[in-house]
DRENDO-1510 file (C-alpha; in Angstrom, 1 decimal, always signed):
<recs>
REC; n; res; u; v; w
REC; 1; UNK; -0.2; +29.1; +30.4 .
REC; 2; UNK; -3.7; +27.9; +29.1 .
REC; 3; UNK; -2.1; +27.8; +25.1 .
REC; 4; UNK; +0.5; +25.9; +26.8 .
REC; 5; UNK; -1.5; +23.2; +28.1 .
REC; 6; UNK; -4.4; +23.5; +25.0 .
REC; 7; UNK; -0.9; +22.7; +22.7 .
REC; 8; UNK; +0.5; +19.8; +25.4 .
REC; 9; UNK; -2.9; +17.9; +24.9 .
REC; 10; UNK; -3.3; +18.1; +21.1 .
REC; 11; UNK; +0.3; +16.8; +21.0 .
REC; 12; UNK; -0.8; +14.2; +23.4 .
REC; 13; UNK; -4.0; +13.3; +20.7 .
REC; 14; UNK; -1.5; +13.4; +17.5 .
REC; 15; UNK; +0.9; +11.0; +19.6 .
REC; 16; UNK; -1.5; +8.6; +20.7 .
REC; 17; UNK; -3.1; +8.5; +17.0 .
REC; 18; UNK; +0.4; +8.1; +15.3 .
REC; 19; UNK; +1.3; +5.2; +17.5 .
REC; 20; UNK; -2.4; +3.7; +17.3 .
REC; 21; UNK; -1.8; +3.5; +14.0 .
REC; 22; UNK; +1.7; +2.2; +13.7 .
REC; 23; UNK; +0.2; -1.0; +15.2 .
REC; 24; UNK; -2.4; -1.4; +13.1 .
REC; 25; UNK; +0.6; -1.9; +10.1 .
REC; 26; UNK; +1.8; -5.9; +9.6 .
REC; 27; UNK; +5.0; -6.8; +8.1 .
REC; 28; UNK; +4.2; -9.4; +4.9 .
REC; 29; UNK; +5.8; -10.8; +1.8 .
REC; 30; UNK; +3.0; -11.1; -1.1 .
REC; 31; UNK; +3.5; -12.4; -4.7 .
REC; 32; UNK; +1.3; -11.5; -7.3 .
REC; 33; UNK; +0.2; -9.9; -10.5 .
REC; 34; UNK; +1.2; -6.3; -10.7 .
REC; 35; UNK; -1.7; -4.3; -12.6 .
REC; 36; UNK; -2.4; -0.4; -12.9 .
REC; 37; UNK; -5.8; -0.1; -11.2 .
REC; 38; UNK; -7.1; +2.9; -13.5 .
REC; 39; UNK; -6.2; +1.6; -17.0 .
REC; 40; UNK; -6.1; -2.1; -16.4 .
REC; 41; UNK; -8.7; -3.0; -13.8 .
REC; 42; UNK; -10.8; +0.2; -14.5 .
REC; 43; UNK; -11.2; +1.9; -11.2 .
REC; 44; UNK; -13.4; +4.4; -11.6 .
REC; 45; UNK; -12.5; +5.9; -8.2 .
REC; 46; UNK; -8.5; +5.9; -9.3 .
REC; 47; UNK; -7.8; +9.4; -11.1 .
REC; 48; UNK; -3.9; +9.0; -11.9 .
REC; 49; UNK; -2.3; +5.3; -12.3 .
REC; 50; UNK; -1.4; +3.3; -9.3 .
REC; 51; UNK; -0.1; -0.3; -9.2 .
REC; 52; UNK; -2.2; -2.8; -7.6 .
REC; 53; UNK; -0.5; -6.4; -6.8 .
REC; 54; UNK; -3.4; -8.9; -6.8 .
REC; 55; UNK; -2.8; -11.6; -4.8 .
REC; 56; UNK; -4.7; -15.0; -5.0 .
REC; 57; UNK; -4.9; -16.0; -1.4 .
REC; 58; UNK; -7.8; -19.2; -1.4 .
REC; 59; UNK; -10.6; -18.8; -4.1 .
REC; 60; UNK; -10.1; -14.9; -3.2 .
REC; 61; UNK; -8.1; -12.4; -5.2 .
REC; 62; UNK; -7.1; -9.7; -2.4 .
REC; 63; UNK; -5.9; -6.1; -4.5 .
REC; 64; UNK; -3.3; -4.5; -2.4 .
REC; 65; UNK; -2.8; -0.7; -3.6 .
REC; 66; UNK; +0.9; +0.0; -3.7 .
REC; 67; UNK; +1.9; +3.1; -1.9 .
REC; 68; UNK; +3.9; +5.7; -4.6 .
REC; 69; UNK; +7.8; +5.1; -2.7 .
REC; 70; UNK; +11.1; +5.2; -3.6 .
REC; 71; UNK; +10.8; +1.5; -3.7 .
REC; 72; UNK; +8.0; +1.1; -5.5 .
REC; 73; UNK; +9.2; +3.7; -8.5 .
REC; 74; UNK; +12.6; +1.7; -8.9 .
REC; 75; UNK; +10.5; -1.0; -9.6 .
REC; 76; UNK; +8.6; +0.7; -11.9 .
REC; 77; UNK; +4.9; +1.3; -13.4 .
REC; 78; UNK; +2.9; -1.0; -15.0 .
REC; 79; UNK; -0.1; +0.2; -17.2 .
REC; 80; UNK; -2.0; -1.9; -19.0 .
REC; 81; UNK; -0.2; -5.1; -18.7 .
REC; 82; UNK; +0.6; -7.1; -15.7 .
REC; 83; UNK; +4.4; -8.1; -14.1 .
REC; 84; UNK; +4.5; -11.3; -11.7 .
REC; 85; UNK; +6.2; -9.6; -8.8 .
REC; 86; UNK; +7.2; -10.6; -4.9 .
REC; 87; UNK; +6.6; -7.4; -2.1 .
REC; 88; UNK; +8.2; -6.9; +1.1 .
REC; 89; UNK; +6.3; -4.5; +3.1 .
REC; 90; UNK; +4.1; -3.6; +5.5 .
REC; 91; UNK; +0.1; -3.1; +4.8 .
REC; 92; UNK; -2.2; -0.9; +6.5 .
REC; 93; UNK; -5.8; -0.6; +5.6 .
REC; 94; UNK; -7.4; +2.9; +4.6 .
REC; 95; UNK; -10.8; +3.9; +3.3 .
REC; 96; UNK; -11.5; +0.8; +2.7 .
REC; 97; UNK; -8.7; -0.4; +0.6 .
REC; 98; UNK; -5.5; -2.8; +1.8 .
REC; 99; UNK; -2.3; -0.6; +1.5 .
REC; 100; UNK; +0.9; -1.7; +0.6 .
REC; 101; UNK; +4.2; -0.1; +1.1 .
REC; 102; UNK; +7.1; -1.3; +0.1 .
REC; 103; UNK; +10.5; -2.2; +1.6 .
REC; 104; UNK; +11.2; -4.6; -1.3 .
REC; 105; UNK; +9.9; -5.4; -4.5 .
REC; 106; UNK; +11.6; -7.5; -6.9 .
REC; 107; UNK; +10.1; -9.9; -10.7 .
REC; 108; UNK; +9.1; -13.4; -10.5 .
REC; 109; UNK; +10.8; -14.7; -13.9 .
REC; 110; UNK; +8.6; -17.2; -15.6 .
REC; 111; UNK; +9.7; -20.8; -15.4 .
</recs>
């Protein structure tokens, strides 16, 4: 009976977290330059290549990591170069760094 209740509160915790966090998520639509943060911005931190959008919001450029989806590999990788792209999706920030994943992703042809 005690492993019962023990198991009934960690479930409780690991609920509680999960929907903590699920509010702390906002749905947005960004456009922006799509960059690989290892090869093309240098990230020392990144090990493997991971798209970054940078988006000029003001006189600040805000670098939203794009979370490896389905979405975001139909799209496709961009290493050292850039794509003007528009994201659908919903950003969450984690260890210190905004998160983006993606519901939609599509180009921004030049005019």
């Amino acid at each position: 009976m005690k492993r019962v209740v023990v198991l009934a509160a960690i479930l409780g915790l690991v609920l509680a977290g999960a929907a903590f966090a699920g509010d702390a998520a906002e749905n947005v639509t960004v456009e922006g330059t799509l960059l690989c943060a290892k090869c093309t911005l240098k990230d020392e931190a990144q090990k493997d290549c991971q798209n970054v959008l940078q988006v000029k919001q003001g006189d600040e450029v805000v670098n939203y990591y794009v979370v490896k989806n389905d979405v975001a590999e139909k799209f496709g990788h961009v290493c050292q170069g850039s794509k003007e792209a528009k994201v659908t999706g919903t950003v969450a920030q984690k260890d210190g760094r905004m998160w983006l994943t993606a519901s939609k992703m599509d180009p921004i042809k030049a005019s």
